[in-house]
C-alpha positions as a Python dict, from the first residue, in 0.01 Angstrom:
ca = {
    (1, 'X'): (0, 0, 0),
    (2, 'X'): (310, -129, 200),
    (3, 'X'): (154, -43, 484),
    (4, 'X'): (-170, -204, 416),
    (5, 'X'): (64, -520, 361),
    (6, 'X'): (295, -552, 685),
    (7, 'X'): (-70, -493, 828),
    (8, 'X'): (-243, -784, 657),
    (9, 'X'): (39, -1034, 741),
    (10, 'X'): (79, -903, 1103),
    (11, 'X'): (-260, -1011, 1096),
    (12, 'X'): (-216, -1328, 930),
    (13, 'X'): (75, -1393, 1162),
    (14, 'X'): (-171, -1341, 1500),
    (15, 'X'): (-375, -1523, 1338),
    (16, 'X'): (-193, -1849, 1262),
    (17, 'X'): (-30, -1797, 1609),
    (18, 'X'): (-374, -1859, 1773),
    (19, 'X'): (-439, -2140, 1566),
    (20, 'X'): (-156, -2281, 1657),
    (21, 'X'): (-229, -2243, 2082),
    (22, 'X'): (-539, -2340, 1967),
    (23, 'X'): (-462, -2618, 1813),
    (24, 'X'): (-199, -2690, 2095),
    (25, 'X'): (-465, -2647, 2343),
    (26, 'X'): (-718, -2886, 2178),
    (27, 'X'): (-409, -3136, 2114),
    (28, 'X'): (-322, -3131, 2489),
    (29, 'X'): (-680, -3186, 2613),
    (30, 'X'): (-784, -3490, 2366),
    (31, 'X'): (-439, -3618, 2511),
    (32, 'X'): (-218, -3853, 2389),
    (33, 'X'): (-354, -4144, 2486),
    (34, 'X'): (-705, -4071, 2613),
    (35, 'X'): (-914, -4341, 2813),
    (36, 'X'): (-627, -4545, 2836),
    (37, 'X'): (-509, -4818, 3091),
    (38, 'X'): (-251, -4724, 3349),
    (39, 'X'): (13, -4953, 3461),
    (40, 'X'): (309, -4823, 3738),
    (41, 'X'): (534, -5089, 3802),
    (42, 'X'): (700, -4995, 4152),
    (43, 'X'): (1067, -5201, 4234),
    (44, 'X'): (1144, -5096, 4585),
    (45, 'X'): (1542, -5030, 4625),
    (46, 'X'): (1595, -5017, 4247),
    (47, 'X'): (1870, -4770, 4178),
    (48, 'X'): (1929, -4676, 3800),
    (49, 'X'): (2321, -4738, 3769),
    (50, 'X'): (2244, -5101, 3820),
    (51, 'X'): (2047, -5158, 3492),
    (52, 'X'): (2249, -5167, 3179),
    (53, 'X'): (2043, -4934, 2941),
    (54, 'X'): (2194, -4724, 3222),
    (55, 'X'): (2537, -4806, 3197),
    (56, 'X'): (2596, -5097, 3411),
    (57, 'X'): (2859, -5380, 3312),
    (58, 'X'): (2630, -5641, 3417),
    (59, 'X'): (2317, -5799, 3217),
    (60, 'X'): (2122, -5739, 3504),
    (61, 'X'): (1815, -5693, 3333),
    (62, 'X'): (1792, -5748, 2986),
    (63, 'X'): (1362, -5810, 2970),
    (64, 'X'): (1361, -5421, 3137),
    (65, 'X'): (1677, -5242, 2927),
    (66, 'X'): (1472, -5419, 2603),
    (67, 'X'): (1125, -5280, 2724),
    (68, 'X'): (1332, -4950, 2765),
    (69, 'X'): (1474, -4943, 2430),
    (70, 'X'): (1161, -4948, 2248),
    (71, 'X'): (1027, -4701, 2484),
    (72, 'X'): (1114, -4353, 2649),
    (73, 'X'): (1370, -4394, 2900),
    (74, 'X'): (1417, -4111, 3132),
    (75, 'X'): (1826, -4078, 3240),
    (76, 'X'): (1774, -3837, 3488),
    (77, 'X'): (1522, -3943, 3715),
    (78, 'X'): (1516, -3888, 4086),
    (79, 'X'): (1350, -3980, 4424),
    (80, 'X'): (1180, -3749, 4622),
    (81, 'X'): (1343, -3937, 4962),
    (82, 'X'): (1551, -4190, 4969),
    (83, 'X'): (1305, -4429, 5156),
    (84, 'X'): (952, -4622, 5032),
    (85, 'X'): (673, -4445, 5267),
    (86, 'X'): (754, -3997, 5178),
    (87, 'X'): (844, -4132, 4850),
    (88, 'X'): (591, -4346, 4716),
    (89, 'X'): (363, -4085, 4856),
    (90, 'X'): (532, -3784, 4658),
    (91, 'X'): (455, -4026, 4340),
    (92, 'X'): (104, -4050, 4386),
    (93, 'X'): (-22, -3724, 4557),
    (94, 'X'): (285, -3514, 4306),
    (95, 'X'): (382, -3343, 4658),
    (96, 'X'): (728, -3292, 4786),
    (97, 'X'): (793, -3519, 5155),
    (98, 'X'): (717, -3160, 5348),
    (99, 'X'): (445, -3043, 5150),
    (100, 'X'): (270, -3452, 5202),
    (101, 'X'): (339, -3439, 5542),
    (102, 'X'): (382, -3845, 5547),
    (103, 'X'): (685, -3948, 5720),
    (104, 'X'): (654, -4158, 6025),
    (105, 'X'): (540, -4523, 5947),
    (106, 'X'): (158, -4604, 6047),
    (107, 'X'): (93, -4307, 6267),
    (108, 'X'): (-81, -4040, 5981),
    (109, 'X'): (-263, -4008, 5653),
    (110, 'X'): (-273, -3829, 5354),
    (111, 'X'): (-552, -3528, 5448),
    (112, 'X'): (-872, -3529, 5252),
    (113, 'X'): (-767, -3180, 5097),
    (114, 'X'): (-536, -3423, 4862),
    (115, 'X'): (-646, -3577, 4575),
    (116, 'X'): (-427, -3924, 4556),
    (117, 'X'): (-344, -4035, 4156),
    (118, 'X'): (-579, -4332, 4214),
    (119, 'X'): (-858, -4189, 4352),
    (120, 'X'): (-861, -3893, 4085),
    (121, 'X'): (-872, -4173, 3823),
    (122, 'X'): (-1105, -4385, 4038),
    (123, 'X'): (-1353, -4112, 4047),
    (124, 'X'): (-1344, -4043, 3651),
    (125, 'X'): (-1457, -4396, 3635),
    (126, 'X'): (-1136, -4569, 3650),
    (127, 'X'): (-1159, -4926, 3812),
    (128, 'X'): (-826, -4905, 4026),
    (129, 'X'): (-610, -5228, 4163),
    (130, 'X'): (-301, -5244, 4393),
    (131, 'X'): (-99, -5575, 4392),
    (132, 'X'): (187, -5602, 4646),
    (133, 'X'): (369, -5762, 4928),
    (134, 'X'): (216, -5700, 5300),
    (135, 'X'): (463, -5396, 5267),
    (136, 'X'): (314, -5113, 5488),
    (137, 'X'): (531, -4852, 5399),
    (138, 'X'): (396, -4803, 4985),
    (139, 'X'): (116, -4572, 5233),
    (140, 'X'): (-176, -4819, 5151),
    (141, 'X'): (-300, -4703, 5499),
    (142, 'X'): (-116, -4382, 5536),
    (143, 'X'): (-402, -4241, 5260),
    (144, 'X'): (-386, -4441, 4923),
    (145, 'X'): (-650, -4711, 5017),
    (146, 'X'): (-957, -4456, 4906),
    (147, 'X'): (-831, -4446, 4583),
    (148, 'X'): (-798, -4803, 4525),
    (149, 'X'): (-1129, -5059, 4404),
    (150, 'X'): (-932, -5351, 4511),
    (151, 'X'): (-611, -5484, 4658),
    (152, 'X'): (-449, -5789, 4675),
    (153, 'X'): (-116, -5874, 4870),
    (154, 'X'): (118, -6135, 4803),
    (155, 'X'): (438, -6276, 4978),
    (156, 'X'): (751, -6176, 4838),
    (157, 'X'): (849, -6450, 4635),
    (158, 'X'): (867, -6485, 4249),
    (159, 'X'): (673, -6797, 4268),
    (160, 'X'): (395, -6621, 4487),
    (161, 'X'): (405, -6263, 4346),
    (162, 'X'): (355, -6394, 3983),
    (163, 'X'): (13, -6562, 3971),
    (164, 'X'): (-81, -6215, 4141),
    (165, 'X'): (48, -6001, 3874),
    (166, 'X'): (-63, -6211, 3605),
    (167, 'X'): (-451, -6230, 3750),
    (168, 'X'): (-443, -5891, 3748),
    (169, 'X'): (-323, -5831, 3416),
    (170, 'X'): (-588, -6070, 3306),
    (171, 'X'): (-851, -5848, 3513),
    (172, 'X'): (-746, -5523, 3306),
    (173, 'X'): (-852, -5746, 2967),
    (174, 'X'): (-1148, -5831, 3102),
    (175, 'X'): (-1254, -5431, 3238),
    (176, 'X'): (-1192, -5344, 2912),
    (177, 'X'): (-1438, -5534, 2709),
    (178, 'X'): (-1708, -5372, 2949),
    (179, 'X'): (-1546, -5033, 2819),
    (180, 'X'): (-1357, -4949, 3191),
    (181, 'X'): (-981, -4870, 3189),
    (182, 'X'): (-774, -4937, 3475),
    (183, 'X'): (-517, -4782, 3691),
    (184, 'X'): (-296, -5072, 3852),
    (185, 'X'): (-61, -5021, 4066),
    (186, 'X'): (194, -5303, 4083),
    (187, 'X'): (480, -5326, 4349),
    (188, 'X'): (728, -5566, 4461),
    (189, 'X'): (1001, -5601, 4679),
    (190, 'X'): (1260, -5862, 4523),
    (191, 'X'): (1533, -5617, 4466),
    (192, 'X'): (1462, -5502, 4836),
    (193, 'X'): (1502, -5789, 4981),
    (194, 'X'): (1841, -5890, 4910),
    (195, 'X'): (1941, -5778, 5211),
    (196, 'X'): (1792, -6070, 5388),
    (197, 'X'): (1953, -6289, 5178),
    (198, 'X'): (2339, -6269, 5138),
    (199, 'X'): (2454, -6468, 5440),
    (200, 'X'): (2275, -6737, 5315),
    (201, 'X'): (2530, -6998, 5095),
    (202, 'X'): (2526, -6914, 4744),
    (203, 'X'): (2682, -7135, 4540),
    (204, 'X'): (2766, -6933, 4225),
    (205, 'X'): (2699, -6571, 4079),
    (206, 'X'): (2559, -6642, 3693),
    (207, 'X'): (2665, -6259, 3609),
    (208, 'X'): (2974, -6276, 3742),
    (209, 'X'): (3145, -6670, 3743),
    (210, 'X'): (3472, -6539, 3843),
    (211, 'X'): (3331, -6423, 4222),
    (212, 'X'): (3439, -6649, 4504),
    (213, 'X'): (3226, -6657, 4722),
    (214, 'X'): (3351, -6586, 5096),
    (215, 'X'): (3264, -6773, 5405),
    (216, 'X'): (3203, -6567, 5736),
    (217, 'X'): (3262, -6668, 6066),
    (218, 'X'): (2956, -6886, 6236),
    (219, 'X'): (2745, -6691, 6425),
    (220, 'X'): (2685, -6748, 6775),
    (221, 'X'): (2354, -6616, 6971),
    (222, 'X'): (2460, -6354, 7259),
    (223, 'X'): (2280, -6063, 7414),
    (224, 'X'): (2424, -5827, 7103),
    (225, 'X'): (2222, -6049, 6864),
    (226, 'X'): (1956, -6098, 7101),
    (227, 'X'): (1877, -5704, 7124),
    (228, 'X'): (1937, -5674, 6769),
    (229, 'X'): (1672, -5950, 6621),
    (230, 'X'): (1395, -5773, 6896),
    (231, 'X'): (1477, -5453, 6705),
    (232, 'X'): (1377, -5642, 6408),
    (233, 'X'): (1102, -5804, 6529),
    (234, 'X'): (953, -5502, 6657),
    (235, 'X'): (1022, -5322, 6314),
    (236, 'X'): (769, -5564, 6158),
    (237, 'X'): (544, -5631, 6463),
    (238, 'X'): (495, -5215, 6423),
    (239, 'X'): (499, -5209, 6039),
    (240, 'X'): (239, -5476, 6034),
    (241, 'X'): (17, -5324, 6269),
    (242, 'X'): (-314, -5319, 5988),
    (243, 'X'): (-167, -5679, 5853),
    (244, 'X'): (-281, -6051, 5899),
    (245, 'X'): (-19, -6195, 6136),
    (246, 'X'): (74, -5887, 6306),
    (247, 'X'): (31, -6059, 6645),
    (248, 'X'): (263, -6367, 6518),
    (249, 'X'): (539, -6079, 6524),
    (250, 'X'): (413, -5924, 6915),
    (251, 'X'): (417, -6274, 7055),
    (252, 'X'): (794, -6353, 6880),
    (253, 'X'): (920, -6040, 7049),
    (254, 'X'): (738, -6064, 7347),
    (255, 'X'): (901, -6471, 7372),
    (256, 'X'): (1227, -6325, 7283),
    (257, 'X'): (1207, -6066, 7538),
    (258, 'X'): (1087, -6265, 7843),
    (259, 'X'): (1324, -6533, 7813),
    (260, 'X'): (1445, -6581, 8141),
    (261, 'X'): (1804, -6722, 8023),
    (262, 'X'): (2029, -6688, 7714),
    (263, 'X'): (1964, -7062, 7637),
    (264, 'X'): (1602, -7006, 7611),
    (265, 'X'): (1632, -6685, 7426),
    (266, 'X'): (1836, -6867, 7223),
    (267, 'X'): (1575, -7133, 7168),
    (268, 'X'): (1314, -6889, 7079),
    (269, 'X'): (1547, -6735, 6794),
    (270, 'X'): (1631, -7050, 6680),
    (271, 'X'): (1213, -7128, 6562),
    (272, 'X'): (1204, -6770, 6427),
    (273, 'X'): (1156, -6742, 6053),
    (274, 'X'): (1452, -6820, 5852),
    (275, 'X'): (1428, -6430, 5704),
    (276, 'X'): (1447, -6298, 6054),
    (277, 'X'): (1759, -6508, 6164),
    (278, 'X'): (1933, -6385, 5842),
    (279, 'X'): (1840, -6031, 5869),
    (280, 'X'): (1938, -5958, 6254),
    (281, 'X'): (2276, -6188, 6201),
    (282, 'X'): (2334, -5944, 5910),
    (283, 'X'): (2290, -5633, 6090),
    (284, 'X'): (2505, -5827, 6424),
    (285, 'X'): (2757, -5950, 6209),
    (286, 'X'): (2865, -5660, 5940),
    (287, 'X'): (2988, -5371, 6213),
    (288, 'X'): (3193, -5673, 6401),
    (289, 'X'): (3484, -5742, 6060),
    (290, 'X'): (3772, -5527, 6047),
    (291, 'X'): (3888, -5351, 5743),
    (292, 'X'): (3962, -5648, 5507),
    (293, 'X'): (3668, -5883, 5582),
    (294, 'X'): (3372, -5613, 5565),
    (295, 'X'): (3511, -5480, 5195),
    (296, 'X'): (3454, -5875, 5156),
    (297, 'X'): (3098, -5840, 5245),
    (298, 'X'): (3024, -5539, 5080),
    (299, 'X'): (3127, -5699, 4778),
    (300, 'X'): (2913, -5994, 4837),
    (301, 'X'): (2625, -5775, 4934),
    (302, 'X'): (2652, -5589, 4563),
    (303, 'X'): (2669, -5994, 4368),
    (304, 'X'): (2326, -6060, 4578),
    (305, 'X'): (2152, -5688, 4526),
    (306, 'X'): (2224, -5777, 4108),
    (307, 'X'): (2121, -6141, 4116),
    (308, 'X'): (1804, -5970, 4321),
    (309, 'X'): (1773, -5697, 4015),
    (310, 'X'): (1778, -6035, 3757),
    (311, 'X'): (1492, -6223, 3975),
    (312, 'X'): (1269, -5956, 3952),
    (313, 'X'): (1361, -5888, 3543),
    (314, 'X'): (1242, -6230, 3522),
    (315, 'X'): (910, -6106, 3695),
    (316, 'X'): (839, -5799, 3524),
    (317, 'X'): (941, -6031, 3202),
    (318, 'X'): (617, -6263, 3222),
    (319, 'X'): (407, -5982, 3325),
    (320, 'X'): (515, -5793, 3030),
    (321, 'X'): (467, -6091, 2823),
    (322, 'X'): (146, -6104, 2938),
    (323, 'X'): (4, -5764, 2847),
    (324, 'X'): (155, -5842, 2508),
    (325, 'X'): (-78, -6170, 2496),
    (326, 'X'): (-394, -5978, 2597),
    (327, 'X'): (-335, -5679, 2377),
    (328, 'X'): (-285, -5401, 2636),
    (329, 'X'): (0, -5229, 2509),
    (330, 'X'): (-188, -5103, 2217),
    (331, 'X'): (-413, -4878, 2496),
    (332, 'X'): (-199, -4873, 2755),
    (333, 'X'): (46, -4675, 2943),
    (334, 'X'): (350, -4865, 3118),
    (335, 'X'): (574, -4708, 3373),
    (336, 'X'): (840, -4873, 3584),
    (337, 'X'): (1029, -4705, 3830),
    (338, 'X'): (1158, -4728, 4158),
    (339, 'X'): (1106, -4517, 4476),
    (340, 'X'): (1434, -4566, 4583),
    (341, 'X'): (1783, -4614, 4516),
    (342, 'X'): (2027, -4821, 4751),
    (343, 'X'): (2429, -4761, 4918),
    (344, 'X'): (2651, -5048, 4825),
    (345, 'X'): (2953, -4902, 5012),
    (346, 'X'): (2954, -4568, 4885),
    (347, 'X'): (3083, -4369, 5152),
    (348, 'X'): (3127, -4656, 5337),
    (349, 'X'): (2752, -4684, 5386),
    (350, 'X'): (2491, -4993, 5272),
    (351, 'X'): (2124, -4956, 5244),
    (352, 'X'): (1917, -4663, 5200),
    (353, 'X'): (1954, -4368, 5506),
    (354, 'X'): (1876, -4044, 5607),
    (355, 'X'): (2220, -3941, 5371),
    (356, 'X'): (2053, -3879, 5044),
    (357, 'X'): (2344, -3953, 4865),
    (358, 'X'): (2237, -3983, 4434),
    (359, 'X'): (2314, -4351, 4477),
    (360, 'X'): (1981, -4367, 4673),
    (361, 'X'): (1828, -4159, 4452),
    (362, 'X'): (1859, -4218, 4127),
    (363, 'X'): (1641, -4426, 3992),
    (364, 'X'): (1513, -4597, 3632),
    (365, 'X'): (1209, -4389, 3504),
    (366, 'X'): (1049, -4598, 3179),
    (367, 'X'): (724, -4527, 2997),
    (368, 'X'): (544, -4713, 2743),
    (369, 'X'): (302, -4481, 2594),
    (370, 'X'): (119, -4620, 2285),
    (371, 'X'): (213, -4439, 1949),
    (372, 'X'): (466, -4260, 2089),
    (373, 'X'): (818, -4328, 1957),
    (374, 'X'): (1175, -4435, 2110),
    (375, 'X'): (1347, -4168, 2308),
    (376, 'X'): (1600, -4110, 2533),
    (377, 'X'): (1546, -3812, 2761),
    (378, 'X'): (1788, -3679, 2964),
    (379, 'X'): (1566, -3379, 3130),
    (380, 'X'): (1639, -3344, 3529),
    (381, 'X'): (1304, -3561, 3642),
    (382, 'X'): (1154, -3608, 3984),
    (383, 'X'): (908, -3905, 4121),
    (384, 'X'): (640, -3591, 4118),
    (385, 'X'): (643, -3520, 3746),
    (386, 'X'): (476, -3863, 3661),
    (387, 'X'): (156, -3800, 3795),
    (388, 'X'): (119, -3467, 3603),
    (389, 'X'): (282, -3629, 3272),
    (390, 'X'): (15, -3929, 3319),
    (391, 'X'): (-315, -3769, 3371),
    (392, 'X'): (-164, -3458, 3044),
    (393, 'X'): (-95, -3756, 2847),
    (394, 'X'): (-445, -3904, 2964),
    (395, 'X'): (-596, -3548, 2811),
    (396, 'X'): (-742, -3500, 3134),
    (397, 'X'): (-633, -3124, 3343),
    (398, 'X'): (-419, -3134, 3618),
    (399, 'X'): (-481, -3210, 4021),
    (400, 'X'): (-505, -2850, 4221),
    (401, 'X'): (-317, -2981, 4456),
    (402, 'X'): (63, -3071, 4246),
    (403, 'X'): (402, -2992, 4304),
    (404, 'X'): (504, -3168, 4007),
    (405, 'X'): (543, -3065, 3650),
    (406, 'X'): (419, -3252, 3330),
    (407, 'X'): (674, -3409, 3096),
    (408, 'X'): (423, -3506, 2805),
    (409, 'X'): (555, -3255, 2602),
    (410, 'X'): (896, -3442, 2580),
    (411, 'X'): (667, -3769, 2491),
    (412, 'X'): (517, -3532, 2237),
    (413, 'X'): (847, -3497, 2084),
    (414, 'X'): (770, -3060, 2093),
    (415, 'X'): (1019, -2794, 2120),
    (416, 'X'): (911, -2622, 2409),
    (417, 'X'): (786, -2725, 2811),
    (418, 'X'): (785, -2700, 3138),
    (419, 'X'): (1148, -2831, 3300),
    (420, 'X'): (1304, -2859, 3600),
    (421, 'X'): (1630, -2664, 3681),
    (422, 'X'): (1642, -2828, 4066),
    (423, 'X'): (1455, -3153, 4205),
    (424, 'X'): (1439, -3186, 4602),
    (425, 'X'): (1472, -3443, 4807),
    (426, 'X'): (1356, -3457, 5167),
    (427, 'X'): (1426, -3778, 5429),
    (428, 'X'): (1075, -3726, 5568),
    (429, 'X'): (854, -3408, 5641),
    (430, 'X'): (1076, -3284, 5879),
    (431, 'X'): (1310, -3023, 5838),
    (432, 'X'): (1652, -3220, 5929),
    (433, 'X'): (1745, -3351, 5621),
    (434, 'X'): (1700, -3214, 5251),
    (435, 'X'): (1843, -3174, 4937),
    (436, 'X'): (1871, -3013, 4627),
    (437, 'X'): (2045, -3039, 4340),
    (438, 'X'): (2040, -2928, 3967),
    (439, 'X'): (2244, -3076, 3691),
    (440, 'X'): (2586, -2962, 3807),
    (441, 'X'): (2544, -2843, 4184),
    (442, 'X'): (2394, -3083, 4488),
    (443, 'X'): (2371, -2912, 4814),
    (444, 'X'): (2302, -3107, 5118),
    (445, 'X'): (2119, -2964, 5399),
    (446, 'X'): (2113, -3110, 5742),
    (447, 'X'): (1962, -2944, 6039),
    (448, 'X'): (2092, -3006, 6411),
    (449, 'X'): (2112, -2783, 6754),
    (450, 'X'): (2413, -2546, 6593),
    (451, 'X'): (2151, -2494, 6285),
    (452, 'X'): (2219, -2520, 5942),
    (453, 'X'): (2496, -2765, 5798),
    (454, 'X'): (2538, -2702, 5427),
    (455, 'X'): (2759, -2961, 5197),
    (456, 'X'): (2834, -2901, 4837),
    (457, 'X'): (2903, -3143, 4560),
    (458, 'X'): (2988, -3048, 4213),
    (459, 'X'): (2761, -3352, 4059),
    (460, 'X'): (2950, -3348, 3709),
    (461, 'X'): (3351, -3386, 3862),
    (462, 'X'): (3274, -3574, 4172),
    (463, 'X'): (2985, -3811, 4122),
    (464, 'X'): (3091, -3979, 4451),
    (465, 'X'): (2988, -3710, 4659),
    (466, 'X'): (3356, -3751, 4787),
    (467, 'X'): (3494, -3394, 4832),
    (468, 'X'): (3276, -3089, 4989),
    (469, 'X'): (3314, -2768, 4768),
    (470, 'X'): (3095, -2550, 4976),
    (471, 'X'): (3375, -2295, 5118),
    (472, 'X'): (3523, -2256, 4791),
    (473, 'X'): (3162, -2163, 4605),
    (474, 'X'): (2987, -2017, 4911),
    (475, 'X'): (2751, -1829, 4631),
    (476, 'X'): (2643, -2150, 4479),
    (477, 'X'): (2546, -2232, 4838),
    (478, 'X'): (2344, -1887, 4904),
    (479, 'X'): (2142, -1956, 4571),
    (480, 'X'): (2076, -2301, 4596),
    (481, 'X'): (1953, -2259, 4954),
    (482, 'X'): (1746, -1994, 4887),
    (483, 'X'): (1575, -2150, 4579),
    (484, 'X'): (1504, -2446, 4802),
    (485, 'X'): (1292, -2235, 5013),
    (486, 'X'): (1138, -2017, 4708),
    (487, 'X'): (1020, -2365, 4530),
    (488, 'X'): (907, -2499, 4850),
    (489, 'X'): (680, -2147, 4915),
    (490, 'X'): (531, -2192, 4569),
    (491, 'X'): (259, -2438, 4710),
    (492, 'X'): (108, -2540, 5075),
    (493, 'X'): (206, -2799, 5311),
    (494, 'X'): (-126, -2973, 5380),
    (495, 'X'): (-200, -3137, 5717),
    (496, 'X'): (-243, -3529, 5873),
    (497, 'X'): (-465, -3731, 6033),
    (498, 'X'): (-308, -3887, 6338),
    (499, 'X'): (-340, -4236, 6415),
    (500, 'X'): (-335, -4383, 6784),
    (501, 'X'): (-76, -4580, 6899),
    (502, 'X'): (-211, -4981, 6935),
    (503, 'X'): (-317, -5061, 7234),
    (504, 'X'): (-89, -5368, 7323),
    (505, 'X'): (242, -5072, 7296),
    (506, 'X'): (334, -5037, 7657),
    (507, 'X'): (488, -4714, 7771),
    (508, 'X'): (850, -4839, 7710),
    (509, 'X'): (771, -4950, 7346),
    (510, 'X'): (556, -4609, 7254),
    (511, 'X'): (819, -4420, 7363),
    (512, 'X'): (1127, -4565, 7169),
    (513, 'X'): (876, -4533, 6871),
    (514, 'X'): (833, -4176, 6878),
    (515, 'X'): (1204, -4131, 6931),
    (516, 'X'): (1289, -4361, 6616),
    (517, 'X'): (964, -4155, 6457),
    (518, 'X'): (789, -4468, 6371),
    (519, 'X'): (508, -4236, 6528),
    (520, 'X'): (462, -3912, 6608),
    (521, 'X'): (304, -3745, 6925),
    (522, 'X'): (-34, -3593, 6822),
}
């Protein structure tokens, strides 16, 4: 009889044990939110410590950290590279930078054997919308146009961006009375942009009164300043090459180049775009002050980056505002992110480089997903995981092609799922640069002609990235390395189409782009 027992509830056991995986299985295929909208909100140069729901002293964004607290905010959440093109491509394809392939600006696409985010959705009947500045680098023509119904691109201004954002908001109400959900993809560069804006006069700092604001020595035009602003201007004569008023950009550098004296050179800068003058002067001025003065414009660098953060709060604010007024949130999922972080004098560095420091990477991750509650998760989280987690939570099956994991079962709120013990971060496709870290160890990988230089940070003591530990924990080092090349074996690296170089590039100019890999030789 006892035996007949411990058999009948072994069998009850398997039993309710399939129920359950079946009942798991059904629950993850209806999804959590199935048929619904779509939003990703993308703020270029956005790094997490600089919001505080994230810990910052300043009220940088208080429309965002109040979205976030209603929401799931994700602590932990990383960039795949530490610039916009490999990275906003690792978002939407869930591919690491080497497995994407997409790494030199305007010169390849994302291969047909990939299945881009958008154009998944688009083809499950999905109308699909990208709003954003003429920025070439989010990959619209490295591979993401297919997947995209319509796009519209707006200058980089609050005042221009909004109406944008708003008409497009209004578009997703109107889809969805003819029963079609949307996928938009929203981007802007406010936060970015800051850099072409702190040698202008500013007259006061609302977050921080008690800033004096320091005057720098005038800047006279020279042959320094004169290379420097045609390095700019070919930057965006190049980056524009697809873009109305990419030839305004060739003529400006061609004038600036030809100039047979200093006076007319100087002339020609003078009629250049105010954006233009500010950015080369910037780059001119900043390696010219000694010690005291550039800690001087560091600091004013970091007032303008936040008062850049609280312009674009006040963007994502009314859009919000909006989808509250047409009734999206009740059927639609929100995330806002950012594909990059940004160097405020860490290390003694600004802007975003080839360093992959976790100031550049480190980014906010928050999701609105309707009927889920608050959370705060603090799981290590890559750019790659929010395709997966948005098409699970969709209760559609993964892409084949996905290097990413699914986080819906944090969303969920269920015991068990997949995690990540290391994220990876690559510069571009190449194998000079990379990273990868876990939640206590970083190890930075750089390739040059001797071979392999490994660094080592221990991420919980030394934040900063400050002191290398690699000689004292040359195990760590072994494992970490060699776990960087088992994940990256897991799944293929998938080829590019090459683009040709434009025809008006003379010899000189295609070959200083290939060097700066702005293109690549077929």
């Amino acid at each position: 009889m006892a035996v007949r027992i411990r058999t009948l509830l072994m069998v009850l056991a398997v039993a309710a044990v399939i129920a359950l995986v079946s009942l798991g299985i059904h629950r993850r295929t209806r999804g959590i939110c199935p048929r619904c909208n779509v939003i990703v909100i993308m703020i270029d140069s956005l790094r997490a410590d600089k919001l505080p729901c994230y810990g910052y002293h300043y009220n940088t964004a208080p429309n965002i950290c109040a979205f976030a607290s209603d929401n799931i905010r994700f602590m932990e959440a990383y960039a795949n590279s530490s610039w916009t093109l490999p990275s906003s491509i690792s978002l939407f394809t869930s591919l690491y930078p080497s497995h994407h392939n997409i790494g030199t600006t305007m010169s390849n696409a994302v291969t047909n054997e990939v299945t881009t985010l958008p154009e998944h959705l688009k083809g499950l009947g999905y109308e699909t919308v990208f709003v954003s500045t003429p920025q070439p680098n989010v990959g619209l023509r490295q591979g993401l146009l297919a997947g995209f119904s319509s796009t519209h691109e707006t200058e980089n201004t609050l005042e221009n961006s909004l109406p944008a954002w708003l008409d497009a908001i209004d578009g997703i109400r109107d889809a969805n009375k003819k029963n079609v959900p949307v996928f938009a993809y929203f981007h802007t560069d406010e936060v970015w942009s800051y850099a072409h804006d702190f040698l202008r006069r500013h007259d006061s700092f609302p977050l921080d009164p008690t800033y004096a604001f320091s005057d720098f020595p005038p800047i006279r035009f020279d042959e320094k300043l004169r290379k420097k602003t045609l390095e700019i201007l070919l930057d965006e004569a190049v980056l524009r090459i697809a873009l109305p008023g990419s030839s305004q950009y060739k003529t400006w550098y061609q004038s600036l180049r030809e100039a047979p004296t200093l006076m007319e050179a100087e002339r020609v800068f003078r009629s250049l775009p105010e954006r233009i003058r500010l950015t080369s002067s910037a780059h001119y001025v900043a390696p010219s002050l000694d010690d005291t003065r550039h800690q001087e414009f560091v600091d004013l660098k970091r007032h303008v980056y936040d008062e850049h953060i609280r312009t674009t709060d006040l963007l994502l604010s009314e859009a919000l505002t909006r989808m509250k007024s047409n009734a999206l949130l009740d059927n639609t999922i929100v995330v806002i992110t950012g594909e990059h972080g940004e160097l405020l004098g860490e290390k003694g560095l600004t802007g975003h480089s080839v360093e992959l420091h976790d100031r550049e990477l480190h980014v906010p991750l928050i999701m609105h997903i309707p009927g889920s509650s608050p959370k705060i998760i603090t799981d290590l989280t890559q750019l790659i995981d929010i395709s997966p987690t948005i098409l699970e939570v969709l209760g559609l099956p993964p892409k084949k092609t996905s290097d990413g994991i699914s986080l819906a079962w944090c969303i969920r709120g269920d015991m068990f799922g997949s995690t990540n013990r290391y994220a990876i971060s690559e510069w571009t496709f190449t194998d000079t640069v990379k990273s990868i870290f876990s939640d206590k160890w970083k190890l930075h990988m750089e390739t040059d002609k001797r071979g392999n230089q490994f660094t080592l940070y221990d991420r919980t003591t030394d934040p900063d990235e400050a002191l290398d530990v690699s000689r004292t924990y040359p195990r760590v080092v072994a494992t970490m390395a060699r776990a960087y090349k088992m994940i990256l074996r897991k799944h293929p690296s998938y080829p590019v189409a090459v683009q040709p170089f434009p025809e008006w590039l003379d010899e000189e100019l295609r070959k200083n782009l290939i060097e700066t890999e702005y293109f690549s030789t077929p």
